[in-house]
N, C-alpha and C positions, 0 to 999 in steps of 0.2 A: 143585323145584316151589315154587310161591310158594302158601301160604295162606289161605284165605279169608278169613283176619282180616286179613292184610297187605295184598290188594286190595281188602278192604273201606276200608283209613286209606288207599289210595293213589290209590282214585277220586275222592275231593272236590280231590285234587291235579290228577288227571287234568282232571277240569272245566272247574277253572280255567285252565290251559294250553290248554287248545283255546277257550276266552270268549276269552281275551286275544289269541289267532293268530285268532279271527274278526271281533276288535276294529280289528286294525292292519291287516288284509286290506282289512276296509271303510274305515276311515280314509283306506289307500293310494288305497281306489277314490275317494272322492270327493273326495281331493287332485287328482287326475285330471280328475275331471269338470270340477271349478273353473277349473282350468288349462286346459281345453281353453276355456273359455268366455271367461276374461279373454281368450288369446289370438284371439280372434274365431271361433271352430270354428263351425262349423252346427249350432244346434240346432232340434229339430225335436220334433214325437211323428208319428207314423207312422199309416197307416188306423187300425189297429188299436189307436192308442192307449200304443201303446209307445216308451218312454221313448228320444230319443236324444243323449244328454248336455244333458238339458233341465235348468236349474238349478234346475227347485222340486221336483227329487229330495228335496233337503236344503234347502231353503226356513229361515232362520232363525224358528223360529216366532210371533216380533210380526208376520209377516208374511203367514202361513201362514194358509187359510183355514179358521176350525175345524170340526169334521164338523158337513154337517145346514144350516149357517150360508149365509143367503142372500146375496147382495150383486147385486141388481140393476144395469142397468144402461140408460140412456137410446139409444134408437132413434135415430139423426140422418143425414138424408141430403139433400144440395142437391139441387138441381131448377130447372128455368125453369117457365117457362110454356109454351114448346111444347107441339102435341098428341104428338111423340115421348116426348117425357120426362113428361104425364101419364097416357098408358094405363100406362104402366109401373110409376111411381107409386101406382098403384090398385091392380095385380096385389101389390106389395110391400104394400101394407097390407093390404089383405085375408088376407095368411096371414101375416104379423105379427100379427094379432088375432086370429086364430084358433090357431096357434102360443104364443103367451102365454099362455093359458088351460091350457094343457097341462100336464103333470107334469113335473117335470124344466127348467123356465123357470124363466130368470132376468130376461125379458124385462122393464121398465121402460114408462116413457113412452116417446112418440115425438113428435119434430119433421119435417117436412119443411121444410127451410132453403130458403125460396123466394129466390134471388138475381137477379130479375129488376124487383125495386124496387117493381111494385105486386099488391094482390093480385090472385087468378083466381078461374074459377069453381069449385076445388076445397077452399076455404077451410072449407066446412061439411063436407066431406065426411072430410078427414084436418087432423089439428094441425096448422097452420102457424106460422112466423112470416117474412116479408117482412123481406130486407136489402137494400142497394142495390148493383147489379153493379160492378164495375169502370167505371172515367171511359170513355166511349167511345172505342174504338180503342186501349184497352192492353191490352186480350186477344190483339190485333192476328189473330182468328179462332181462338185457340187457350183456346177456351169455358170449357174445364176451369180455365182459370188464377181462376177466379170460385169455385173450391172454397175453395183455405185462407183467402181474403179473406171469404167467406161463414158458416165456422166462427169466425175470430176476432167478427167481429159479433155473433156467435149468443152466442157466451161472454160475449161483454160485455153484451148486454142480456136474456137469458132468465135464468129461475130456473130450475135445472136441480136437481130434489130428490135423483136417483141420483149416487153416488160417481163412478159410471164410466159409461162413453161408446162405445157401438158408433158406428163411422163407418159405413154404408154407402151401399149406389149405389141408383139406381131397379132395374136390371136383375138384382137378388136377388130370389130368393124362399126362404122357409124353409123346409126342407122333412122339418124335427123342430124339437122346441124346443130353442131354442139356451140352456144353462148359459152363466156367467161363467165363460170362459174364460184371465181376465188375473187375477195372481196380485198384488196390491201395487204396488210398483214394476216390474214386468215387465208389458208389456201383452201382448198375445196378438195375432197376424196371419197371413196367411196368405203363405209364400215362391211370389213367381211365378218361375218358370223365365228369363223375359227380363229381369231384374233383377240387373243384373251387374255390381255394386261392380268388384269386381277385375279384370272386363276391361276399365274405363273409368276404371283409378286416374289416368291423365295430368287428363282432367277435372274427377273426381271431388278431386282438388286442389287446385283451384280454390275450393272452398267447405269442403272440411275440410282444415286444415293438419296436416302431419305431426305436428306438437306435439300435435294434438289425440289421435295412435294411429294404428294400424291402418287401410290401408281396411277389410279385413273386418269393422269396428268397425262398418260401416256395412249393416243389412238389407236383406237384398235383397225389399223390400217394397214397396208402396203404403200409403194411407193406409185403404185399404179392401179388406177387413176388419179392422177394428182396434178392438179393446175396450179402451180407457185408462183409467186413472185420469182423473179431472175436472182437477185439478189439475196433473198433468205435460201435458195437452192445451194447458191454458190456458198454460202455460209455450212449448210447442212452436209450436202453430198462429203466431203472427207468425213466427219462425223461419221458419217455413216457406214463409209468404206474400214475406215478402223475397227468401229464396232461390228462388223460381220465378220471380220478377222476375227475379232477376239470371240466372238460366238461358236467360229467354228473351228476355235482352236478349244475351246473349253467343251469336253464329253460332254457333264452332263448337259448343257446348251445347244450341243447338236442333234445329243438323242433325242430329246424335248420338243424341239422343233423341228428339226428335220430340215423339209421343203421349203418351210415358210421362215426361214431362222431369218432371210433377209430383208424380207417384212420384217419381222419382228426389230431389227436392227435400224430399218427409215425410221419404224415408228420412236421406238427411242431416242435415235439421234434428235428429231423431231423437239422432244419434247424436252430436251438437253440445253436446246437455244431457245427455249421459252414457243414454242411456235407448237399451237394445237389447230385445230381443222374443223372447217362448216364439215359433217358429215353427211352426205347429198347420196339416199339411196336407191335416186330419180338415175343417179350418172350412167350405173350400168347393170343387164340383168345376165344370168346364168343359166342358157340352159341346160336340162332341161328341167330343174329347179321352179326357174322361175318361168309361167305358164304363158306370159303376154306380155309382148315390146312394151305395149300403152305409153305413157309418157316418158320413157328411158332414153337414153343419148346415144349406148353403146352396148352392143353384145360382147358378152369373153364364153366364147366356146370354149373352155378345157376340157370341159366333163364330155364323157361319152353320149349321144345320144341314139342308145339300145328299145327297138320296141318291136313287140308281136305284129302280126299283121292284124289283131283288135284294136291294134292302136292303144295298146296297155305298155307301159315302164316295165324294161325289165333291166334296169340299173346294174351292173355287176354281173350280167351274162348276156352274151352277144344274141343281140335282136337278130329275127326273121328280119327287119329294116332296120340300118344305124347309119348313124353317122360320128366318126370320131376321128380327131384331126390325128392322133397316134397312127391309123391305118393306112400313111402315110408318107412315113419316117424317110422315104429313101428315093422322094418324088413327088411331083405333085398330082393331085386328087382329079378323078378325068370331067372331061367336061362334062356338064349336061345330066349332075347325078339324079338319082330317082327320088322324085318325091315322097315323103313319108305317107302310111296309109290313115287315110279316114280317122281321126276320133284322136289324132298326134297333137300336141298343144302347138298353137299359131307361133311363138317364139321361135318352136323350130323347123314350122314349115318358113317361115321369115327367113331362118339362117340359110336354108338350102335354098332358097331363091335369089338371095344375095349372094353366094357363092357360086353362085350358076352364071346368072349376069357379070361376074366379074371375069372368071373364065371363057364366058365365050366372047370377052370386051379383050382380051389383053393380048397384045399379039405376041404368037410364038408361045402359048401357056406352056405345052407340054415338053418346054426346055426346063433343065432339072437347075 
């Protein structure tokens, strides 16, 4: 038998043997991590906030955000002057300023980047600043190409006090306060599901050369949600504005993409300056997709929401009750719309109560 005095000298041994195997354990693990990320893996955090080979696991700490330590970040989002894109506009500010105020905000200034050259009548009502669209006829109807052209101007003539830089769209709303979510040189975005590097490598070739890496080098993102550094944007945004030219100057590139071609164009530029992304699929949800806010930051209503009065999807044919920001187009949506029936997922009873509150909060709504 071994003596109490012998296991007494032989546990400071022991200790140390199991520190050192929990040393090289973790070591191994986050040789791992690393590896999975230079090689382009998918990283992500999950609803829940769980880590899935996210690299500010182990974040080098010059870069790491210290506890408690705020880092604001500027609001910015294009717009015309359409009456579609400014009821929208007004729904998004209004719970941006009341969202900001909140505990747990990191929220900053806001612009809305009006790129329709002059200004509206929304000028007193939300921060603007007016840039000038595209030369006529090089959007060639594809609107959206007026976004990265709209942020480079925005860079170049605003004084922009926060570090960093939410991109968003009119059709958010926030709905908690949104934390900086971008860690340093890592900005933070949200992975859309039809963003698909790797199934469009023959293309996606076309504007990153092998030289450059991987395609998975490449995120499967847009430009929005996207929380940047100030400084890696202002690096990006031309980048960006070139390469959507060139996407939508080349057929097969536009027939391919379509919609999303400008996405697909951040995402590249993106991955051109070396700059890949926390993929955070906590940022924002879809409905009517996606069934419950739960821990999310921000709704993007695009999609229709169509349902019977069972309170069943009927996606692609207009509900007994809907709601769809297209229904629209030529006005804003009236006050005090109907709620959805019984058995509708909570996401979009959430959305129509947040759209309700914002309209009956905003004076003057049913100016166009």
């Amino acid at each position: 038998m071994i003596g109490r005095k012998t296991m007494g000298r032989a546990l400071p041994l022991l200790l140390m043997i199991l520190a050192l195997v929990f040393f090289f354990a973790t070591y191994n693990l986050l040789t791992v991590i690393f590896q999975y990320r230079s090689f382009g893996e998918w990283v992500g955090v999950d609803s829940d906030s769980a880590l899935l080979f996210d690299p500010v696991i182990e974040m080098p700490e010059n870069v790491r955000k210290p506890y408690n330590a705020k880092a604001p970040f500027h609001v910015a989002l294009t717009a015309t002057d359409a009456p579609y894109s400014k009821w929208q506009c007004r729904i998004m500010y209004y719970w941006y300023k009341k969202q900001k105020e909140m505990p747990g905000s990191e929220m900053g200034g806001f612009t809305r980047i009006l790129h329709s050259g002059n200004p509206d009548n929304l000028m007193d009502e939300i921060p603007t600043l007016v840039v000038d669209p595209l030369p006529a006829g090089r959007d060639r109807g594809y609107i959206v190409l007026n976004r990265p052209w709209a942020f480079v101007q925005w860079l170049e003539k605003a004084t922009i006090e926060e570090e960093y830089i939410l991109m968003a769209e009119p059709d958010h709303i926030f709905i908690k306060p949104l934390p900086n979510l971008g860690h340093g040189g890592y900005p933070a975005a949200f992975p859309f599901f039809y963003i698909r590097p790797d199934q469009n490598e023959k293309i996606i070739r076309k504007y990153y050369p092998e030289e450059k890496g991987p395609v998975k080098n490449v995120d499967p993102i847009g430009n929005s949600p996207v929380i940047i550094k100030k400084d890696l944007l202002e690096k990006i945004a031309p980048t960006w504005m070139n390469i959507s030219m060139r996407m939508k100057d080349d057929p097969e590139t536009d027939k391919t993409f379509g919609w999303v071609l400008e996405m697909y164009a951040y995402a590249v530029a993106s991955a051109l300056h070396g700059v890949q992304h926390i993929l955070r699929k906590d940022f924002m949800l879809q409905p009517p997709w996606d069934l419950e806010t739960g821990k999310k930051f921000i709704i993007h209503y695009t999609y229709g929401c169509d349902y019977n009065l069972k309170g069943e999807l009927t996606y692609g044919k207009i509900g007994e009750w809907r709601f769809d920001k297209r229904s629209h187009l030529r006005g804003p949506p009236p006050k005090n719309l109907s709620m959805p029936p019984p058995g509708v997922p909570e996401s979009v009873v959430t959305l129509v109560k947040m759209v309700n509150e914002a309209t009956a909060n905003i004076p003057n709504w049913e100016t166009p």
